[in-house]
Structure formats: structure tokens, C-alpha cells
N, C-alpha and C positions, 0 to 999 in steps of 0.2 A: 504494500500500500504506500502511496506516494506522502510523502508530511507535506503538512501546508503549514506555511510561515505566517502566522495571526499577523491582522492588517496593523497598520500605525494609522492613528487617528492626530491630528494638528489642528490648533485653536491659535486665531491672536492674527493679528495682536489685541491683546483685552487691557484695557486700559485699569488700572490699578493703584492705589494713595498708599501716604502713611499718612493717614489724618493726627493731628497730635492728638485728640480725644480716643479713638483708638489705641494709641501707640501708646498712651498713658494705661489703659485699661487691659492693655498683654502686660503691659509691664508691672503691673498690680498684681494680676493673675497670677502670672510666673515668679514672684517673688520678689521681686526687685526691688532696693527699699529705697532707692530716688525714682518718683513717678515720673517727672520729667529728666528726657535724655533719649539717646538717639535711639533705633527700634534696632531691638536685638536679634541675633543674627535669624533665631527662629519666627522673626514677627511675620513671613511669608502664609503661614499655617493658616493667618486671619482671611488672605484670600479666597482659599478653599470652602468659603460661606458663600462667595459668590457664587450663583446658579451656572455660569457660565464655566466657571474651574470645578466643583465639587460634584455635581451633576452628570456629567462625564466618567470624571473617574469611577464616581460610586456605579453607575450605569455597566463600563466595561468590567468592573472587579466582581458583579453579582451575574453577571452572562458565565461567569466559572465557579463563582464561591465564595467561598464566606474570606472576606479580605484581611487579612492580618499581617502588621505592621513589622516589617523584618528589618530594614536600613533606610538610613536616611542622611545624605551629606549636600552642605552645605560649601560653596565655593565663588567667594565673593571678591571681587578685582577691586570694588571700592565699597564700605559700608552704605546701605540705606540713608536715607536723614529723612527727619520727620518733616510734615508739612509739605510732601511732595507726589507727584502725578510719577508712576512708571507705567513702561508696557511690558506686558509680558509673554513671552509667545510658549505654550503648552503642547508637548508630547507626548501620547501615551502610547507606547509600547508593550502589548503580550509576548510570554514566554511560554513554552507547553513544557519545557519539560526541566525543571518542577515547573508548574503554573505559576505565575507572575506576572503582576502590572508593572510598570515602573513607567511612572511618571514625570518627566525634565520638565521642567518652568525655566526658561531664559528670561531673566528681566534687564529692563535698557530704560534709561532713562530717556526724555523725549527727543532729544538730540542724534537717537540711533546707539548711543552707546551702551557696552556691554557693561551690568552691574553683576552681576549675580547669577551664578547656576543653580539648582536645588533639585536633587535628584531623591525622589521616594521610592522605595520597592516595598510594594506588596506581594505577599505571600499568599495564594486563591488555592483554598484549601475549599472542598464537598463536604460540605455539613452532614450529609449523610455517613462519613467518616471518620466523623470526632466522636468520640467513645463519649457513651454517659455518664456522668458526674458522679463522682460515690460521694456517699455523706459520712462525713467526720461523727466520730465518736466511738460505736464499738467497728472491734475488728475480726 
């Protein structure tokens, strides 16, 4: 039987902020104990609320399985700053064998310049395959 190579799906450019009202409320979230300052390396994740970035993803990770977060890197040529418009252009890539998503976001500020890479891989396990849960206590 012939393997077929899963399509790649491309979004963007999607235009994209670090509003300081957000960037303040990651930064809250995640610990930070000065609320203002510049969005930290993970503040990309907030995009993934837009219908246009998280929609997708979830969309091609549940066409295999239950998606579970295996790696994630970060590789950025100049930090974020807050109070600003980026674009970001979105790739998702499937893998069969193990199954996986792995999704790149290239972000550029409006100028065409390259800011930032952020590579996810999901791990697209069959739920039908995850053993059921025993309960603590006796053995």
C-alpha cells in the first residue's frame, strides 16, 4: 500500500497585538511579579484564542485524536514589545507515524521583518487507546 504524506495547511498573514492590557494579564497569570514589562517569550499562546489560529489547529488535531502537548520551542531574533500590531503566518503540518500536528507561527513585524518562530508539536493519540483510569486507594 502506497503512504500518503498528510496535506500542510497555511494561514496569514493574521494580523496579531500585544495589547498592554493583555500582556499585563499573561503576565499576572504566569507569575510575574512586575505586571508591566515587555510580553514574555510564551505570551504567543494568547493568540491561539483567536478563531482564526486555534480553530484550525484544534480542527486538524481531532480529525486523528485526542491532542496532547509533547514540545514546544521558542526562537526569537528580537523580543516582542508590548503595544504592538504583528503578522503572523501559520503552518500546520501532520505526521503518521507516530501521529502529530506540529504547528510553526512565523511572526514579522509590519515592516516584513522576521520576529519570532514558535514551533508546537502535538502528540494525536485515539482515545479509544488510552486505558481507563484506576482509582486510588485499595490495591
Amino acid at each position: 500500500m502506497e503512504s500518503v504524506t498528510p496535506p500542510v495547511q497555511r494561514a496569514g498573514p493574521l494580523r496579531v497585538a500585544t495589547a498592554p492590557d493583555a500582556v499585563r494579564l499573561f503576565r499576572s497569570q504566569t507569575g510575574w511579579r512586575e505586571l508591566d514589562g515587555p510580553p514574555p517569550a510564551s505570551f504567543p499562546v494568547v493568540w491561539m484564542r483567536l478563531p482564526e489560529i486555534g480553530e484550525p489547529i484544534r480542527a486538524a488535531a481531532q480529525e486523528v485524536g485526542l491532542p496532547v502537548h509533547e514540545a514546544q520551542h521558542f526562537d526569537y531574533a528580537r523580543p516582542l514589545e508590548t503595544g504592538r500590531d504583528y503578522d503572523l503566518m501559520l503552518e500546520l503540518r501532520r505526521e503518521n507515524d507516530p501521529a502529530r500536528l506540529i504547528a510553526t507561527a512565523e511572526v514579522f513585524d509590519l515592516d516584513g521583518v522576521f520576529v519570532a518562530r514558535i514551533v508546537s508539536t502535538l502528540r494525536l493519540i485515539d482515545p479509544k487507546n488510552i486505558p481507563a483510569p484506576l482509582r486510588g486507594g485499595k490495591s
